[in-house]
C-alpha positions in Angstrom: 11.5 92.1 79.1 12.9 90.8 75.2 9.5 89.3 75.0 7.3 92.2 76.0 9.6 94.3 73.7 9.3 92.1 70.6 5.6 91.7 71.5 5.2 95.6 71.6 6.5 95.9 68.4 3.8 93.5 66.8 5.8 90.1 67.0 2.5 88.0 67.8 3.4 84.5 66.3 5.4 82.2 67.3 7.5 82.1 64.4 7.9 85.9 64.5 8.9 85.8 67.9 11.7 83.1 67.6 13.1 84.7 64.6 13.0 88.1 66.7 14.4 86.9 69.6 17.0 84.3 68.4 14.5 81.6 71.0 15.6 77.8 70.5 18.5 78.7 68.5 20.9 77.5 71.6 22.3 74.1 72.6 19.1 72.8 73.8 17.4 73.5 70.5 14.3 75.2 72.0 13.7 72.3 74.8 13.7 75.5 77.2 12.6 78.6 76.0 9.7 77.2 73.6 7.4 75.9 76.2 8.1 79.6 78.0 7.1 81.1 74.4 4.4 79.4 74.0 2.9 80.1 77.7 3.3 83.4 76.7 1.6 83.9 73.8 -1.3 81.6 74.8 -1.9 84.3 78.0 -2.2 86.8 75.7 -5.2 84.6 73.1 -3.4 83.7 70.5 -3.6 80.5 68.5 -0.7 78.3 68.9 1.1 76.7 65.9 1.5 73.1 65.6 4.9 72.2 68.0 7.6 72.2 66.1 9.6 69.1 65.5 12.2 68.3 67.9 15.7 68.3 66.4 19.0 65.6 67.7 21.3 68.1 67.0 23.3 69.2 70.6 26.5 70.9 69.9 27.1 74.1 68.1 29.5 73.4 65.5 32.5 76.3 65.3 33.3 78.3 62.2 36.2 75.8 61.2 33.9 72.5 61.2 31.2 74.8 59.0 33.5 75.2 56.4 35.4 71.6 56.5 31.8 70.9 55.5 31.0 66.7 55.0 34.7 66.3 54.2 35.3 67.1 58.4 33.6 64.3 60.7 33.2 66.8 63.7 34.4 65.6 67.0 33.1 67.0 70.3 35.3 68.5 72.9 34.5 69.1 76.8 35.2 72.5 78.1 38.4 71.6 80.0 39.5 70.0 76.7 42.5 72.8 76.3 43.2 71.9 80.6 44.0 68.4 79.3 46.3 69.1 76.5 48.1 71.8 78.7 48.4 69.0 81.2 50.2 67.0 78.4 47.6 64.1 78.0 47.2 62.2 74.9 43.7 62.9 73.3 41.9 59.8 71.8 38.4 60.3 69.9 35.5 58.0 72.2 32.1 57.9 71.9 32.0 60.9 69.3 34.9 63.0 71.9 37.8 64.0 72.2 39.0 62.3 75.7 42.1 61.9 77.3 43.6 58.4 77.3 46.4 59.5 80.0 48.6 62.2 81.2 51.7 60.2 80.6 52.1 57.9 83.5 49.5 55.3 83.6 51.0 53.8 86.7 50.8 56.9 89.2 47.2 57.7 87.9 46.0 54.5 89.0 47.4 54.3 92.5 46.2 58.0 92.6 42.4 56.5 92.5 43.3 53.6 94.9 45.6 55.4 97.3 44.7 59.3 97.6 42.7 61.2 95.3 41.8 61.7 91.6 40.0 63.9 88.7 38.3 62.8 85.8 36.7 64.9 83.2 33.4 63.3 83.0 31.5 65.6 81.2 30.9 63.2 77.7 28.4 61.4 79.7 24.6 62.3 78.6 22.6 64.2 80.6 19.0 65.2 80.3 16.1 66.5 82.4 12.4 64.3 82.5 9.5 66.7 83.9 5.7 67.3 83.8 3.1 65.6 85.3 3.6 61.8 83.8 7.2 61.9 84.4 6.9 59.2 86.8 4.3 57.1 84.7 7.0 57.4 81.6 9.8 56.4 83.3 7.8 53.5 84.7 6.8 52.3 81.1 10.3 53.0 79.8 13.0 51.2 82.7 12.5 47.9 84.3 13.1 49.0 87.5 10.8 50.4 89.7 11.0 54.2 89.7 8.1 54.7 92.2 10.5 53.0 95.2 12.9 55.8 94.2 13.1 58.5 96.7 14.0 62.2 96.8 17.4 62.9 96.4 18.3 58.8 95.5 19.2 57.4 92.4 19.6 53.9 91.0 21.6 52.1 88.7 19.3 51.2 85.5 19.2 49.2 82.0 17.6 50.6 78.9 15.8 47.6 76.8 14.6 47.6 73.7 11.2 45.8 72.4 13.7 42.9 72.0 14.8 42.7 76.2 18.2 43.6 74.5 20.4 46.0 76.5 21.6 49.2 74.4 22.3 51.4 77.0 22.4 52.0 80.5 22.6 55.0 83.1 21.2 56.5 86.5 17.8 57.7 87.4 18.1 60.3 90.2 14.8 61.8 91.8 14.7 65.3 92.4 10.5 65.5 93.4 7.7 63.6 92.0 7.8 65.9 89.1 11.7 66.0 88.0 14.0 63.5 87.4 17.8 63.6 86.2 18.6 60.9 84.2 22.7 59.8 82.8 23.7 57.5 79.7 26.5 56.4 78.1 28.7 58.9 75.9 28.1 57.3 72.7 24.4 56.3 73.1 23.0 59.4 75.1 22.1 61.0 71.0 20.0 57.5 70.1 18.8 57.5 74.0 17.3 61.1 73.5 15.6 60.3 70.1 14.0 56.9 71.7 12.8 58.7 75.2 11.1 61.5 72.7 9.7 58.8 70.4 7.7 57.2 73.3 6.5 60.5 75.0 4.8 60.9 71.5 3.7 57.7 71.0 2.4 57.4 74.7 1.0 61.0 74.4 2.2 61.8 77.6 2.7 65.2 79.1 6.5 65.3 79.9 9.2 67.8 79.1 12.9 66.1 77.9 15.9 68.3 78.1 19.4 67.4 76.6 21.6 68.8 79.2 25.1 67.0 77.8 26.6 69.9 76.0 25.7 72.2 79.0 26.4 70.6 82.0 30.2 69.5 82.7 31.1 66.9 85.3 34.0 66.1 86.8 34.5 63.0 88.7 36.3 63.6 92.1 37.4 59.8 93.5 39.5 57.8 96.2 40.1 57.2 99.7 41.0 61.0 100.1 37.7 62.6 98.4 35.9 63.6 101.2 38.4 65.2 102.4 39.5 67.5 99.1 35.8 68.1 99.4 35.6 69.4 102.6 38.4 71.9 101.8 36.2 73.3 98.9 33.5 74.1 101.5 31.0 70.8 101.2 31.1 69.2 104.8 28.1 66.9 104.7 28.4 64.9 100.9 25.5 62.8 100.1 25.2 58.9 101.1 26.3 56.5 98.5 24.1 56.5 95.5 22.7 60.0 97.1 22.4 63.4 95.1 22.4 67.1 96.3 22.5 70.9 95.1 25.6 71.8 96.5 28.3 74.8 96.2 31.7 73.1 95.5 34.8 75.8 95.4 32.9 78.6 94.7 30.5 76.7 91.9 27.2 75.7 91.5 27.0 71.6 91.3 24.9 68.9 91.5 26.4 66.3 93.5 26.1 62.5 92.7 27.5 59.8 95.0 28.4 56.3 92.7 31.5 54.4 92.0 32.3 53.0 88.7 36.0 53.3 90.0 35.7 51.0 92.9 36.6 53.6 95.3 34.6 56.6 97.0 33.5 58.7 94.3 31.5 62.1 93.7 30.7 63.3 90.4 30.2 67.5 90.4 27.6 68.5 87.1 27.7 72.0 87.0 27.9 75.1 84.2 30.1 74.1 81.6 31.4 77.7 81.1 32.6 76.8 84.9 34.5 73.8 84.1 37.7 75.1 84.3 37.9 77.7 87.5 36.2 74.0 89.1 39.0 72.3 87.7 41.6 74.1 88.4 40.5 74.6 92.2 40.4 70.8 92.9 43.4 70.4 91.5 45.0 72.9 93.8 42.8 72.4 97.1 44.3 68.8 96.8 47.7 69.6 96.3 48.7 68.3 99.7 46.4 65.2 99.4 49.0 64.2 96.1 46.0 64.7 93.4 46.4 64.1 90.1 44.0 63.7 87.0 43.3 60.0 85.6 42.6 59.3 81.9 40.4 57.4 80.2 42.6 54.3 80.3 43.3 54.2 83.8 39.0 54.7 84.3 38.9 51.2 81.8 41.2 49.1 84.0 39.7 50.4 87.4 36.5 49.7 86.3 37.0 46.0 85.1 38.8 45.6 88.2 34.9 45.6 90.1 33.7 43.8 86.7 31.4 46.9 85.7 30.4 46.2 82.1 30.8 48.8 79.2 27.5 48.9 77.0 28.5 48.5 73.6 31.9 46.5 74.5 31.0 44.0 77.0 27.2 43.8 75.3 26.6 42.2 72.0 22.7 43.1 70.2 21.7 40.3 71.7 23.0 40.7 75.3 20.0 40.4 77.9 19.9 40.9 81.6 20.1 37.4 82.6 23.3 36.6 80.2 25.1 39.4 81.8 23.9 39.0 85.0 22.1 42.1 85.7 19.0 40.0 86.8 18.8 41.8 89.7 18.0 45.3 88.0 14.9 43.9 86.1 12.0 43.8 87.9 9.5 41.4 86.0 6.4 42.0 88.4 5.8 45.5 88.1 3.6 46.8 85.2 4.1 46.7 81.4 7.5 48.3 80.4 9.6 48.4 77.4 10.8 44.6 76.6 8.8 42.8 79.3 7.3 40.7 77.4 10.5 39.5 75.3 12.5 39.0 78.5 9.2 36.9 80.1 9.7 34.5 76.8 13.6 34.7 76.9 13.8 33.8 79.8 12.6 30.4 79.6 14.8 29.6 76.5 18.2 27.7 78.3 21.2 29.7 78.0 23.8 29.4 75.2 26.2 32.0 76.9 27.2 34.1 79.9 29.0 37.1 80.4 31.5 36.2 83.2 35.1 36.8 84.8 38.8 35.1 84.2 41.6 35.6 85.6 44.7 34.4 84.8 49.0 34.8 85.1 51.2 37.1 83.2 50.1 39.7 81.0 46.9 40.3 79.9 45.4 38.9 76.3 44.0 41.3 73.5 40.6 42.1 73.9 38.8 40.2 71.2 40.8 37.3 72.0 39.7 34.1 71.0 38.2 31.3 74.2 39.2 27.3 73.4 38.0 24.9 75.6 38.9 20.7 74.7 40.1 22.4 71.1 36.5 24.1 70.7 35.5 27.5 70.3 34.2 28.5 73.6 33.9 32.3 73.2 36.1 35.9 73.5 37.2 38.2 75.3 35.3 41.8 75.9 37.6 43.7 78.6 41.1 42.5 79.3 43.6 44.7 81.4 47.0 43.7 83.7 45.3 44.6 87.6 48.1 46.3 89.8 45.9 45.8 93.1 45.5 42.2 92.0 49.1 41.3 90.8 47.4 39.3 87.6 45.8 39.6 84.6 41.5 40.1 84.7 39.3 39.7 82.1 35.5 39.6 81.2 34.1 37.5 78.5 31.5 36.0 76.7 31.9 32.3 77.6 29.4 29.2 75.9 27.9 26.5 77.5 29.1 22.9 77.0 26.6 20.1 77.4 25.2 23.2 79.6 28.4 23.5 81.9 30.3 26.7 81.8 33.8 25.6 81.6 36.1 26.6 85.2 39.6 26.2 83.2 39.9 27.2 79.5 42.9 28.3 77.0 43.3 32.0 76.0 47.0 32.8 73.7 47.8 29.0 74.7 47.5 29.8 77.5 45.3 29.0 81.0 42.9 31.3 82.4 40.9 30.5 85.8 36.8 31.6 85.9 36.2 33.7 89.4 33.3 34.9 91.0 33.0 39.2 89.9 34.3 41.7 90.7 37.5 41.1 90.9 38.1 43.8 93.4 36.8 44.8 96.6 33.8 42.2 96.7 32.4 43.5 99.5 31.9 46.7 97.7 33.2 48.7 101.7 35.8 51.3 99.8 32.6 52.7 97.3 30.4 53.2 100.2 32.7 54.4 102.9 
């Protein structure tokens, strides 16, 4: 109706129309509406302009940030930012947000995960739409994993490489139809991530349509032994499998449901309207009332997920962290066809190793990450990820460990003193708690 209107009133370019009708001046910057706008006025014969160039910027900024101008470096905040604070949790800045570290008592938010049942504001993580007919043929060309074995309503774990095999982010790919696939990064890399899936598209000149959903979309991550049952109590009975996705109504809202674990326990994460966010919040956090739920920070997310040795891109990756000297072998396929840093992770890979990314343990309490590895009185590498494990009664760690006379050292010296390398994770090994 707003475009027949404008249109009736002689708005017949596309540059007339958006200023008429406000089009692509919203969080997604025109990803939406545009193509819609320019469907339109094609039906009707006109000649289309040149598309216009696709802008990073994903957040609206308020009236305060506008006037702090470049002396103000703007920092993001989810919609159920004002829940945390009123929940008394102390805010930290993290990958460009403000996030909560904890809610005061680290201690009963981590047996809340392992025990009963937990929330987590997840909504920081990136989020975007890939559709159009080569969706599958770009996502092929951009992951090294297979996304043709990917069924409907699955997802899979996935690394994104650069032209160097280097790791700089990494994520889900969940199928909706041949046609649709919702991708997840990291918090911090999902701004580069959008700018180097809409380079390709360009340079590849394929026909796909990218949508930043991040600013949108919030998610909240519902997880331990007691999930299913806070979930069946907000009306979803049948929860997908374990790394399964579904269109679901959770308490009254909207979601799409996503079955992972980067806690180590049973874990669904709930994307839905971010205007939502809050009425979703605050009904979990009463429907589990009787299950003893409580809300888990940031900090209590860092040593959970150490404990099943689940690297953090950016912290546990260096630039020059590969697949194979993190171990992630298993997520590259290197006999499917050409994709992004194939050919540097063919030649790499026949270079000997110089370092690993691996797991210590060790007594007492936990070193500093950035610690510093000796080995016979040599430098032997440092610590990424350090935290004190409850579950485990000892200290776990991952680091970035170098060869000697190519050996990897079993015993080595970290703050004078021992530390033991173990098999990962650390936790659960069987992985049976994730996917009951």
């Amino acid at each position: 109706a707003d475009l027949d209107a404008v249109w009736a009133q002689g708005f017949h370019e596309m540059e007339l129309v958006k200023r008429a009708t406000l089009a692509g001046t919203g969080t997604c910057q025109g990803s939406v509406c545009l193509p819609y706008l320019r469907s339109y006025l094609a039906e009707r014969g006109k000649v289309l302009q040149p598309s216009f160039t696709a802008r990073p910027v994903t957040k609206q900024l308020t009236i305060g940030e506008i006037a702090a101008g470049a002396h103000h470096q703007a920092i993001a905040r989810t919609a159920l930012d004002r829940e945390h604070r009123r929940l008394g949790a102390q805010m930290e800045r993290s990958g460009g947000w403000w996030r909560p570290w904890n809610y005061g008592d680290l201690e009963g938010e981590y047996w809340a995960v392992r025990e009963a049942v937990s929330l987590m504001d997840v909504s920081t993580l990136g989020k975007m739409i890939v559709s159009g007919p080569d969706a599958l043929e770009f996502l092929e060309r951009l992951y090294p994993t297979k996304v043709a074995t990917i069924g409907n309503g699955r997802s899979r774990y996935v690394l994104l490489l650069n032209e160097r095999g280097y790791i700089f982010d990494d994520g889900l790919i969940c199928k909706e139809n041949d046609n649709r696939y919702t991708l997840t990064f990291t918090s911090g890399g999902v701004s580069h991530a959008e700018m180097w899936l809409r380079d390709w598209a360009t340079s590849w000149g394929l026909d796909v349509h990218i949508l930043q959903q991040t600013m949108s979309l919030g998610a909240i991550n519902v997880t331990g032994p007691l999930t299913k049952q806070l979930l069946a109590k907000a009306g979803l009975d049948n929860p997908p499998s374990y790394m399964g996705h579904m269109r679901a109504t959770v308490a009254g809202i909207p979601c799409h449901v996503f079955r992972l674990s980067f806690t180590g326990e049973l874990s669904f994460e709930l994307h839905h309207p971010a205007e939502q966010s809050v009425t979703l919040w605050r009904s979990l956090l009463e429907l589990g009332q009787e299950f003893g739920i409580r809300p888990h920070g940031l900090e209590t997310l860092l040593r959970l997920r150490l404990e099943k040795g689940h690297i953090v891109v950016g912290q546990d990756t260096d630039f020059d962290s590969t697949p194979r000297r993190i171990h992630h072998e298993w997520a590259v396929k290197l006999d499917k066809p050409n994709f992004i840093g194939q050919q540097a992770v063919l030649r790499t890979n026949k270079i000997p190793l110089d370092k690993l990314l691996v797991g210590f343990e060790m007594e007492g309490d936990a070193p500093i990450e950035g610690a510093v590895i000796w080995h016979d009185g040599q430098f032997a590498g440092h610590v990424t990820s350090s935290s004190w494990s409850p579950v485990l009664g000892k200290a776990v760690m991952l680091v970035w460990l170098h060869f000697f006379d190519d050996v990897l050292p079993d015993v080595v010296t970290i703050d004078s003193r021992s530390a033991r390398r173990v098999p990962l994770p650390f936790y659960d090994k069987e992985a049976s708690r994730a996917r009951a």
